[in-house]
C-alpha positions as CSV (number, residue, x, y, z in Angstrom):
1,X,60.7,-67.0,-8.0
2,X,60.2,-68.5,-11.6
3,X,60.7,-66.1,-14.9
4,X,57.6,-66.7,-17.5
5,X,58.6,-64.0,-20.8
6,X,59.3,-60.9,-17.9
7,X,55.6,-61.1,-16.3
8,X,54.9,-62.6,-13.3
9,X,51.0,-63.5,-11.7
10,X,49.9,-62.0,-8.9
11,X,51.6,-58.4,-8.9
12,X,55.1,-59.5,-7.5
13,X,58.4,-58.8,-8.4
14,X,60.1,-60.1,-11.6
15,X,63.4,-61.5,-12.0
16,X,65.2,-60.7,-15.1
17,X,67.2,-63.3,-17.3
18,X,70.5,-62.3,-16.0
19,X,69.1,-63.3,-12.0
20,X,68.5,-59.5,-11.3
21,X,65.5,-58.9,-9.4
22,X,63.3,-55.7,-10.0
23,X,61.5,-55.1,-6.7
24,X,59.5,-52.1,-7.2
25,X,59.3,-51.9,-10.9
26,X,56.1,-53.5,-12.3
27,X,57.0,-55.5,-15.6
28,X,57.2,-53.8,-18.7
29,X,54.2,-55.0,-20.3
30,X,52.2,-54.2,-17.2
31,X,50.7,-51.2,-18.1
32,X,47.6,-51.1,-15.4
33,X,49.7,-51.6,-12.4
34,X,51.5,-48.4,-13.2
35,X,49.1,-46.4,-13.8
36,X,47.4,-47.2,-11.0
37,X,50.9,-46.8,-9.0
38,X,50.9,-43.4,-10.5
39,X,47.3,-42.7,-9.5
40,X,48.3,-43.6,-5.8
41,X,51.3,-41.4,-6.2
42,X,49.1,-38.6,-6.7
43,X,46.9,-39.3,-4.3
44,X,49.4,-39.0,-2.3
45,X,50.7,-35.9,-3.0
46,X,47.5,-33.7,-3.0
47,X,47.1,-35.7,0.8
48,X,50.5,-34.6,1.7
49,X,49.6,-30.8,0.2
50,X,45.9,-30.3,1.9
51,X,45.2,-32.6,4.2
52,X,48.2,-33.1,6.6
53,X,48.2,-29.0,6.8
54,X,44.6,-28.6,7.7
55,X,45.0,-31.6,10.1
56,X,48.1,-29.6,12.3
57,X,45.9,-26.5,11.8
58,X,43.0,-28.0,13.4
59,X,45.1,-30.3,16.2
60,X,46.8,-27.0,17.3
61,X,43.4,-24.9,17.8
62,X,42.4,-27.3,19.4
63,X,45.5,-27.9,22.2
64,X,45.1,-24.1,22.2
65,X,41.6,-23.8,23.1
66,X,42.6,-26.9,26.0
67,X,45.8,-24.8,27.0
68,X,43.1,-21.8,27.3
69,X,40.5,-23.1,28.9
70,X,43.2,-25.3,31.7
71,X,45.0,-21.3,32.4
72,X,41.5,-19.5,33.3
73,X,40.7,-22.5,35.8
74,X,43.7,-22.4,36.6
75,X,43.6,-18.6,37.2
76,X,39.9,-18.9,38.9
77,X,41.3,-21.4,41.2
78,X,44.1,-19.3,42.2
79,X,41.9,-16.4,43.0
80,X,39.3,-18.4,44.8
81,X,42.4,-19.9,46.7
82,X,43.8,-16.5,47.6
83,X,40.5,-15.0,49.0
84,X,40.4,-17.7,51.2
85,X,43.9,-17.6,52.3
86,X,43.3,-13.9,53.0
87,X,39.9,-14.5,54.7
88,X,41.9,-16.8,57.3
89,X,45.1,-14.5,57.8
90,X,43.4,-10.8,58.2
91,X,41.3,-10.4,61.4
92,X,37.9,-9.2,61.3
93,X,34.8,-10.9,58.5
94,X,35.4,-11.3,55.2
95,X,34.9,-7.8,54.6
96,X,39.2,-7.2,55.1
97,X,39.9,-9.8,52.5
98,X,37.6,-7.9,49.9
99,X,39.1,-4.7,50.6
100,X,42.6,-6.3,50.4
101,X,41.9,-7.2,47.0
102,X,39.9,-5.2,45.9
103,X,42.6,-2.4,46.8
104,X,45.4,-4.8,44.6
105,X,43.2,-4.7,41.6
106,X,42.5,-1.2,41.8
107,X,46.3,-0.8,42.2
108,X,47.2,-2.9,39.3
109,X,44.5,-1.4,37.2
110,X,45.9,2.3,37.8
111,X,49.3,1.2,37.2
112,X,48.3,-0.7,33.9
113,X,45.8,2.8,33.3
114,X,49.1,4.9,33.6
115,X,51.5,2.7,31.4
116,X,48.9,2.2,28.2
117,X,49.6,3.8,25.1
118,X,47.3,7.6,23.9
């Protein structure tokens, strides 16, 4: 790297008299470079202060809503699943495997009836 008077072309790094070499600090008579350095700093920071929250925000609705909408099939498969099991243990039509579970959710629904809160 050649010294020319503590500028250098191009943007790069200066070397000082003495052999030291400034690596992020623009040269002292380089006035755009840091102001535009801190214009990008700033820049960054109101990125770091609104974007990157509204970004996790909107990536975890929308996992959630995934999560969600994966449980209910989830859940509609299991039902479907067990009425089928049930249609294929109990003798008679399908009628038994109805009343099998329709009797369950009547069950569970008087139990969660008794347990709620006046």
């Amino acid at each position: 790297m050649t010294f020319n008077g503590g500028t250098s072309s191009g943007g790069t790094p200066t070397e000082s008299p003495d052999g030291d070499q400034t690596a992020g600090t623009p040269p002292a008579g380089d006035w755009a470079t840091g102001l535009v350095d801190r214009f990008v700093d700033g820049v960054d920071a109101v990125r770091r202060a609104t974007t990157r929250p509204v970004l996790t925000l909107a990536r975890g609705l929308v996992y959630g809503v995934v999560v969600v909408a994966c449980v209910i099939a989830a859940l509609v498969l299991a039902g479907v699943g067990l009425f089928r099991l049930l249609d294929l243990v109990l003798p008679g039509e399908s009628w038994s495997a109805h009343l099998v579970l329709g009797a369950t959710c009547c069950a569970l629904g008087g139990f969660l009836w008794s347990r709620r809160g006046n």
